[in-house]
N, C-alpha and C positions, 0 to 999 in steps of 0.2 A: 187352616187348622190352628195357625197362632191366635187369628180373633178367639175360635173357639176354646182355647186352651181357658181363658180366664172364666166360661161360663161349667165348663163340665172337666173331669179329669185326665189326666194327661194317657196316661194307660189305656181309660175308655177308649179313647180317638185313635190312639194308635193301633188298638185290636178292631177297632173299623176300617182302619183305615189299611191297614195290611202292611205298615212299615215298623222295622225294627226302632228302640229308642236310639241307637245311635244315629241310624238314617234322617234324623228326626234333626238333632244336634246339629250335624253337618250343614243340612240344609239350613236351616236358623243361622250361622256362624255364616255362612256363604253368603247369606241375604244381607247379613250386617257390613258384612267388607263391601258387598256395593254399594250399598247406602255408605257405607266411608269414606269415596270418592264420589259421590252425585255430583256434589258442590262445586269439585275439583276439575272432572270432566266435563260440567257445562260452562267454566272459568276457560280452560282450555280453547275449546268449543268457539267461544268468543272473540277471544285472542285470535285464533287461527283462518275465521272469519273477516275480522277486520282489517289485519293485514292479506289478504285475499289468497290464499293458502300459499304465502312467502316463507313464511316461518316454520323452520324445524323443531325438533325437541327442545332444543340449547338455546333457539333465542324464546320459545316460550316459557322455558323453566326458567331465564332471566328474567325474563319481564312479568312473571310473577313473582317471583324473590325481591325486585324494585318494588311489589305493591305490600312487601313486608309476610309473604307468605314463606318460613320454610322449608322447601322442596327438592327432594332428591331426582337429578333428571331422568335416573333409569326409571322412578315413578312415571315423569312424566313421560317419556317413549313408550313407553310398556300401555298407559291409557291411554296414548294417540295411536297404537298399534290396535287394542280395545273398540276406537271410536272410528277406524280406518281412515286415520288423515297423515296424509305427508305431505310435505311439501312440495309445490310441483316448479319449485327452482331445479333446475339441474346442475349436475356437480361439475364443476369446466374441467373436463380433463386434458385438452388442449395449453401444452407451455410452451414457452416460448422463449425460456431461459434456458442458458444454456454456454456456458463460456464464464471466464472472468469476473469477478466482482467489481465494478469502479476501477476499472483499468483502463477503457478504451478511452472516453470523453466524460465531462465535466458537465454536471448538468446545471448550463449554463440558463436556460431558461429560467428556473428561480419559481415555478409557480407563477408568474408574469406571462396574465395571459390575454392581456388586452396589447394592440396592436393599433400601431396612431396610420399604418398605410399598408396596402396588399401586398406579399411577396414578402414580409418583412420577418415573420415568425411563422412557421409550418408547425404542426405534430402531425404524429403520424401511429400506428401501432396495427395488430393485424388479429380479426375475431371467427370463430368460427359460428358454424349453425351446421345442424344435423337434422336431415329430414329423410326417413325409415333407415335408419344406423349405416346412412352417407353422410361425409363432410365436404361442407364448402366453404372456403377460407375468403376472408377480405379482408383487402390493404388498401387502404384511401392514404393522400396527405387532405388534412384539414390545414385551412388559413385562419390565423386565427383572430385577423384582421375583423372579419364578417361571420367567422363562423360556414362558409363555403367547402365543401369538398370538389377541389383544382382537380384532383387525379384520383384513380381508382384502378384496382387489378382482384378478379377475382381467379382461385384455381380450385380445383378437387384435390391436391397434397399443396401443403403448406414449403415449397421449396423457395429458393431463392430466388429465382425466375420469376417469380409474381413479384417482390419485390421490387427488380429490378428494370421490369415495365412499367410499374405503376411511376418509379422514381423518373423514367424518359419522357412517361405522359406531362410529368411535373414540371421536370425540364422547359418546355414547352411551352409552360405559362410565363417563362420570368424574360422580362428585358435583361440585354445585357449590363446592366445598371442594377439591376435584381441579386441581394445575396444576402439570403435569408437565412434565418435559424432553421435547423429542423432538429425536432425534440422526439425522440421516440425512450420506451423502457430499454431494458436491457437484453433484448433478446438475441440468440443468436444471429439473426440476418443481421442486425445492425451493429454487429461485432466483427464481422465479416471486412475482410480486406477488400473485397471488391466493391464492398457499401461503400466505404468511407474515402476508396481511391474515386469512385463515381461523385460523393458530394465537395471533396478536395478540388478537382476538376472544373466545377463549377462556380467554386468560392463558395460554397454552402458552409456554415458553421454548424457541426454535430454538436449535440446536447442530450442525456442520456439521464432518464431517470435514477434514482438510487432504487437499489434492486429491492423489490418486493413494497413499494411504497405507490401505489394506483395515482393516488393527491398529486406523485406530480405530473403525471401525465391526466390530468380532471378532465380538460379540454375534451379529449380524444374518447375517454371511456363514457362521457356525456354522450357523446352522438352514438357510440353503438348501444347506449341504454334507450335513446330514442327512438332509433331505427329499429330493434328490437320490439319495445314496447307498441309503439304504433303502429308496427308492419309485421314482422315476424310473427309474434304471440296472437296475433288479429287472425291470422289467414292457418288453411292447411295447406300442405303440399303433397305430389305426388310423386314430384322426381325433383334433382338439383338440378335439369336446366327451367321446370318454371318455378322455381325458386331465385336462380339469375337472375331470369327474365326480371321480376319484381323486383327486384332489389335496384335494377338500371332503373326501373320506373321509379323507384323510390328516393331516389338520390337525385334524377331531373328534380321530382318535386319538390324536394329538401331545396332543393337550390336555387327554386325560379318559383315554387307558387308558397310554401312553408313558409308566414309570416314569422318577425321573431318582437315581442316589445322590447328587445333592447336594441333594436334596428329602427328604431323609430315604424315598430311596426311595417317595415318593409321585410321581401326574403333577400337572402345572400344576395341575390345577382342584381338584384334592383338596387339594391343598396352600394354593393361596389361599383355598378354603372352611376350612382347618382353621385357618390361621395367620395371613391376611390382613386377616380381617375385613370382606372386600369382594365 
């Protein structure tokens, strides 16, 4: 009816057409607000594509306001609710803080994450995964020597007991001559009296991120972006034991067939069997 508006009268068409003039309005006014964000929603569109639907409302309304565009993000949410895109990051509700601020230990690490011999600097930290709204928790120490995962402990609740196996598995790897850093964030197991009476014990030196800062524990949040990325996000599961299951296969692999080029192109194990001495 708008083509025809400009050949014949507005009144004609409307008594054809069976609609009141306000009916008429509305519609026209409505046609125009879509056509006032086309632009905007296939901008969107874009963006949300090319980061491979990472991006929420807040980091797309950023990253067009860098490209010099004005935008209000409840605009933006509102036509990514319009365009049905969300983000398919999920929100980590799994913390692990929980105690004192910079009180226990010093984090002595420094962001110093190259390692001149094995056993020498550990991290460590603990991630979960949810497969049909079950969780399962994992606690590795990483070396940060090779990039190796020495230990590992997985559980269905995130207790202290997972921790504290995984740290005996650990154990296990060091000469007595062995007395390594271990760097973990700030969470509560590793606040825990019994943590710290177990790496005292041994002569392990605790090192403790400053709370709420990932950079310094990079190391550690690297591998479970890996492990994640290349296994988790890849596959579906049915239950949290073959969910386990794969993640034991995924961590042999990491560790014995996972080339790395800053190993001279070898994996962990080759590389600390070649160069380590351990």
């Amino acid at each position: 009816m708008i083509e025809l508006r400009h050949q014949y009268p507005l009144a004609g068409l409307l008594k054809l057409a069976g609609l009141a003039r306000s009916t008429f309005y509305y519609q026209q006014k409505a046609l125009q607000v879509a056509d006032k964000y086309a632009d905007l929603k296939a901008r969107i569109k874009t963006i949300f594509d090319r980061h491979k639907g990472r991006y929420g409302y807040r980091r797309i309304t950023a990253t067009i306001r860098q490209e010099g565009l004005a935008v209000n993000h409840k605009t933006i949410q509102r036509l990514m609710v319009d365009l049905r895109l969300k983000s398919c990051v999920r929100v980590k509700k799994y913390r692990a803080y929980k105690g004192e601020v910079g009180k226990i230990a010093p984090n002595v690490l420094e962001r110093q994450f190259d390692a001149e011999s094995p056993n020498q600097k550990w991290v460590t930290d603990v991630t979960e995964f949810n497969v049909r709204g079950e969780k399962l928790y994992l606690s590795p120490v990483l070396d940060l020597y090779n990039g190796e995962i020495v230990a590992y402990q997985m559980a269905r609740r995130p207790l202290f007991d997972m921790v504290g196996t995984m740290l005996e598995k650990a154990f296990g790897r060091l000469k007595q001559s062995d007395k390594p850093i271990l760097h973990s964030d700030q969470g509560w197991q590793y606040q825990m009296a019994v943590y710290r009476r177990l790496l005292e014990n041994r002569s392990i030196t605790q090192s403790m991120s400053r709370k709420g800062n990932c950079y310094d524990n990079a190391a550690m949040e690297s591998f479970f972006g890996t492990l994640k990325a290349e296994f988790f996000y890849l596959n579906k599961f049915d239950s949290l034991d073959e969910l386990e299951v794969g993640i034991k296969d995924y961590i042999r692999y990491y560790n014995n067939d996972r080339i790395k080029l800053k190993l001279q192109g070898m994996s962990p194990v080759k590389y600390r069997t070649q160069f380590g001495q351990a």
